[in-house]
Each structure stands twice: as structure tokens, then as C-alpha cells.
VEXKOL-678127 format. One line per field, with one value per residue (C-alpha): residue number from 1; x, y, z; residue in three letters. Coordinates in steps of 0.1 Angstrom, whole numbers. Layout:
i <- NUM;...
xx <- X;...
yy <- Y;...
zz <- Z;...
aa <- ALA;...
END
This chain:
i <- 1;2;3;4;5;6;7;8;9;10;11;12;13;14;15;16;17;18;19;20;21;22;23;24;25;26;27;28;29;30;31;32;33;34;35;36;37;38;39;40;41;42;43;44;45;46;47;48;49;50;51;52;53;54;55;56;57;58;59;60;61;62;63;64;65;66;67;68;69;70;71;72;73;74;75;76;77;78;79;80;81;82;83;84;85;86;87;88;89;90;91;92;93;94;95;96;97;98;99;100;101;102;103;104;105;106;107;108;109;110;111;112;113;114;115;116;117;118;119;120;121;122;123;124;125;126;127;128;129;130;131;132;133;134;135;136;137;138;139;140;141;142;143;144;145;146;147;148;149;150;151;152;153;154;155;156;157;158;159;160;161;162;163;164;165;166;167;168;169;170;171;172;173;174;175;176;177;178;179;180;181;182;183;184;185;186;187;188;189;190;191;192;193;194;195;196;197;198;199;200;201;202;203;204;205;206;207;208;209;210;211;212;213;214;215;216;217;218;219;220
xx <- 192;202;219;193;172;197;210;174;179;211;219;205;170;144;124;94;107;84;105;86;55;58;52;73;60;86;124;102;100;72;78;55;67;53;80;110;95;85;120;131;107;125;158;146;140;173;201;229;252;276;257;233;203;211;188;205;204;230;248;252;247;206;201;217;192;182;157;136;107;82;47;17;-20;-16;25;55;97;127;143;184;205;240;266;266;231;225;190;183;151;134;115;82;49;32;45;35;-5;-4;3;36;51;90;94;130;140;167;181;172;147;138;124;157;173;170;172;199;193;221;236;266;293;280;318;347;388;418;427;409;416;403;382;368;362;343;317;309;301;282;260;258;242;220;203;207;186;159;153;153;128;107;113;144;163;170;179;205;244;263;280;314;334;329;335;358;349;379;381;412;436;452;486;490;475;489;482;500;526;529;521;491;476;439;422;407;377;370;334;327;348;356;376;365;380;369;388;371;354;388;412;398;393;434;446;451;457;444;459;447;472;436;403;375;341;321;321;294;284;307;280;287
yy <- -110;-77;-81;-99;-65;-45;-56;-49;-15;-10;-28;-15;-31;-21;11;-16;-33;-36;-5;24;24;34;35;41;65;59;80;89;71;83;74;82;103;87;57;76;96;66;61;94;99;64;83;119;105;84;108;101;131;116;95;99;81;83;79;79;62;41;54;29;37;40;57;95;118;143;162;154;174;170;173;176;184;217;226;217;221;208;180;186;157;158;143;108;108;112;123;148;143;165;153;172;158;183;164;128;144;160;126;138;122;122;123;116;116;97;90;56;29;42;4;-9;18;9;34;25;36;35;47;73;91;128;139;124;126;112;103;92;85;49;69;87;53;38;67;67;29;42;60;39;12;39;46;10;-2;28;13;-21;-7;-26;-55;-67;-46;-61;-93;-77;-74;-44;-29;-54;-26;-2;0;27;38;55;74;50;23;30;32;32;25;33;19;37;48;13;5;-24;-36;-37;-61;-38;-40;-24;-18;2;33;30;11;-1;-17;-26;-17;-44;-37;-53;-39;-1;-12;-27;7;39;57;50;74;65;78;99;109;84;97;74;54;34;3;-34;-61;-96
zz <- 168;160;127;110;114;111;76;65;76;64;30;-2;-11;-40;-35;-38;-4;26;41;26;1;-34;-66;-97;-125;-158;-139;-108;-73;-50;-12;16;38;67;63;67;97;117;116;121;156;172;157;175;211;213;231;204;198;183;150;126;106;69;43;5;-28;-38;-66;-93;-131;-137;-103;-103;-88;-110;-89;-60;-41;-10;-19;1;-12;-9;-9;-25;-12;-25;-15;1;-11;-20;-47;-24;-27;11;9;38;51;77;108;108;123;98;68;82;93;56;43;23;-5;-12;-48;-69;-101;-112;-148;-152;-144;-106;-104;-100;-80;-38;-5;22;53;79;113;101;129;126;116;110;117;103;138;174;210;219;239;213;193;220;228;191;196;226;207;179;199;214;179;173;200;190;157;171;197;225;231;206;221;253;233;210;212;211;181;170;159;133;94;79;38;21;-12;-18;-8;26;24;69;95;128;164;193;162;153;118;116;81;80;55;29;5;-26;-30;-61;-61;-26;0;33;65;97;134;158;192;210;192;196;237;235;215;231;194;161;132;91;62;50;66;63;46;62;95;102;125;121;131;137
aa <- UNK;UNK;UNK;UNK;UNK;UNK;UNK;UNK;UNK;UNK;UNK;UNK;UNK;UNK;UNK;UNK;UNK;UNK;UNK;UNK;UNK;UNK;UNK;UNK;UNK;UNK;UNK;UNK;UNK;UNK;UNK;UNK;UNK;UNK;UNK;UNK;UNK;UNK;UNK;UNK;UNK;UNK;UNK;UNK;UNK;UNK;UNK;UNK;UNK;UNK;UNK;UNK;UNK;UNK;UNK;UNK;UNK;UNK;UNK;UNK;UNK;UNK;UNK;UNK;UNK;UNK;UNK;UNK;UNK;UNK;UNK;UNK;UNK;UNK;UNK;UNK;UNK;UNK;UNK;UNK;UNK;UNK;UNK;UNK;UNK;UNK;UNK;UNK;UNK;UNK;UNK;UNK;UNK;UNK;UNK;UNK;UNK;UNK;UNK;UNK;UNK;UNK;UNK;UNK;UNK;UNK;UNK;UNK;UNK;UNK;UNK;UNK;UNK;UNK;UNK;UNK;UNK;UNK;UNK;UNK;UNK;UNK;UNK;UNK;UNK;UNK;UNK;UNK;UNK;UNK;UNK;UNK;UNK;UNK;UNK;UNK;UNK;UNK;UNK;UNK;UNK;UNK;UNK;UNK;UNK;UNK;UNK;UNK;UNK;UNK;UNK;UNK;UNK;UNK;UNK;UNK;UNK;UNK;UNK;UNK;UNK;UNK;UNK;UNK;UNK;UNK;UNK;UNK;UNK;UNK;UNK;UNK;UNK;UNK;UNK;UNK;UNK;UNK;UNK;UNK;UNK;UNK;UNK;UNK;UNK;UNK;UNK;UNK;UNK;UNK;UNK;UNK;UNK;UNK;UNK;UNK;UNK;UNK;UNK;UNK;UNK;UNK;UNK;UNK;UNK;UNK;UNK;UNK;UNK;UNK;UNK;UNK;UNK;UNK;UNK;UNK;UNK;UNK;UNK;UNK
END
């Protein structure tokens, strides 16, 4: 049950999806505010210390950001993104009573550009405990079962694992100081594997040849 809302949430879909309201104006994308903070509130009252809700653009030729800004009626701020494209949006009642509007730029056709939105570890280390591993699953299926909300969440399975993006190729992957190969994906620019539920529970250690930039949720 859960991953067919979850892959919703988390793969790339047009900015003219059902997930937030907009409108396209020639290389700008106008999105109301109010869909990323319903998100964001679910997000806020979940106890999850460990993960994050991430909202970015995917970056694929047509779709660089160029600039992006809040607007209300009456005020204006700039929008905090960085050179992923991990747009950093604030949770503010103000902005969803003012009715704000989250406006982007890109450098191409914004009509065939999409917004991913996806559970992320806050930080992340070239190396973890098992321990470690499974209180960040902990808390992933805390925010999980926030977005999900009442009553899907009491008919959804826990996170399978989680999925590790790399700059490159891994070259090691050690296990207790064993050496383990992963199956790897290229996806773009990057690489990606997956460490599943039982293996992190049958490991004590788990040591990568380079730090991961991303590790998110593995769903069945």
C-alpha cells in the first residue's frame, strides 16, 4: 500500500501534476505555496531527527534554475536552493494564510521540468554502525507514515532498506571488514545501490570506499 503513494511522492512528475497547482508563464513555474506546506505541517509534527522532506528539481538539460522568489500580495523573498536543485522551502503559516506563490526560473521549457519530493537522512557518513542504519530507518518510516497520514498508515510496511547515491562507481564495500559487492546503478551522473533491511539487521559494520550524497528510503 505504501509504495504506490509513496512513488507519487517521491519520483519526478510534471510541475502540472495533481501535487501542487501551477501554472507555467514562458521559463517561469508558479507553485502555490500552500501545496508544499501541507506537506511540510504533516512533516513538522512527526518526531524525526534523523531525516528530512526534500523538495528539488531534477536536473536534467531544460530545467537549471536560474532564479526563484516567494511572493505574496504585498512582499517578496528569495528563494534558498542549491547546485542539486534542493529547493529549501520554509514552513510558515503566514505564507500559506497570505496565499504565497513559489516562483522558479529555469532555462528552458519550465512545462517539461517536474518537482521531486523525497525523505533524505539529514547528514551523511562514509561509514555506520548497524545500529546507526536502523534508527535512520526508524525515523524514516516515522515521516513516512506522516505523509501517508490517517488511516494508510496503519496498513503500510516498513521501510525495505535504504538507497545509497554516489558521485561515482564504488570501488568497496565492506561488511564487518569483509569486502561485499553491491549491484550498482548509473542514473544520470550518479550511481546508486541499495543495503537491504536484513542485511543492515545481519551486519554489525558497514564502511563505503566514498561518502554517499544522498540516502534515502529502498521500498518494496
Amino acid at each position: 500500500m505504501r509504495k504506490a503513494v509513496i512513488v507519487a511522492l517521491s519520483v519526478t512528475g510534471l510541475f502540472t501534476t495533481s501535487l501542487f497547482s501551477c501554472v507555467a508563464y514562458s521559463e517561469t513555474i508558479s507553485l502555490e505555496y500552500n501545496g508544499f506546506y501541507d506537506k511540510l505541517k504533516r512533516a513538522h509534527k512527526s518526531n524525526h531527527p534523523l531525516v528530512d522532506l526534500v523538495f528539488s528539481v531534477p536536473e536534467k538539460p531544460g530545467c537549471k534554475i536560474v532564479s526563484g522568489d516567494i511572493r505574496t500580495e504585498k512582499q517578496q523573498f528569495p528563494l534558498t536552493y542549491n547546485a542539486e536543485q534542493r529547493l529549501f522551502i520554509p514552513y510558515d503559516p503566514q505564507l500559506k494564510s497570505d496565499r504565497a506563490l513559489i516562483n522558479l526560473t529555469v532555462d528552458g521549457d519550465g512545462k517539461q521540468c517536474g518537482l521531486a519530493v523525497q525523505v533524505r537522512a539529514k547528514s551523511v557518513k562514509q561509514s555506520y554502525s548497524a545500529s546507526e542504519l536502523t534508527d535512520l530507518m526508524a525515523d524514516m518510516d516515522k515521516l513516512l507514515d506522516s505523509l501517508l497520514g490517517f488511516p494508510m498508515k496503519y496498513f503500510s510496511d516498513p521501510v525495505a532498506g535504504i538507497k545509497l547515491q554516489f558521485e561515482s562507481e564504488l570501488n568497496r564495500v565492506l561488511i564487518d571488514g569483509k569486502p561485499v559487492e553491491l549491484e550498482q546503478t548509473k542514473q544520470g551522473d550518479h550511481f546508486s545501490a541499495t543495503l537491504t533491511r536484513e542485511l543492515i539487521e545481519n551486519a554489525k559494520h558497514i564502511e563505503f570506499s566514498q561518502m554517499p550524497t544522498v540516502i534515502s528510503p529502498h521500498l518494496n
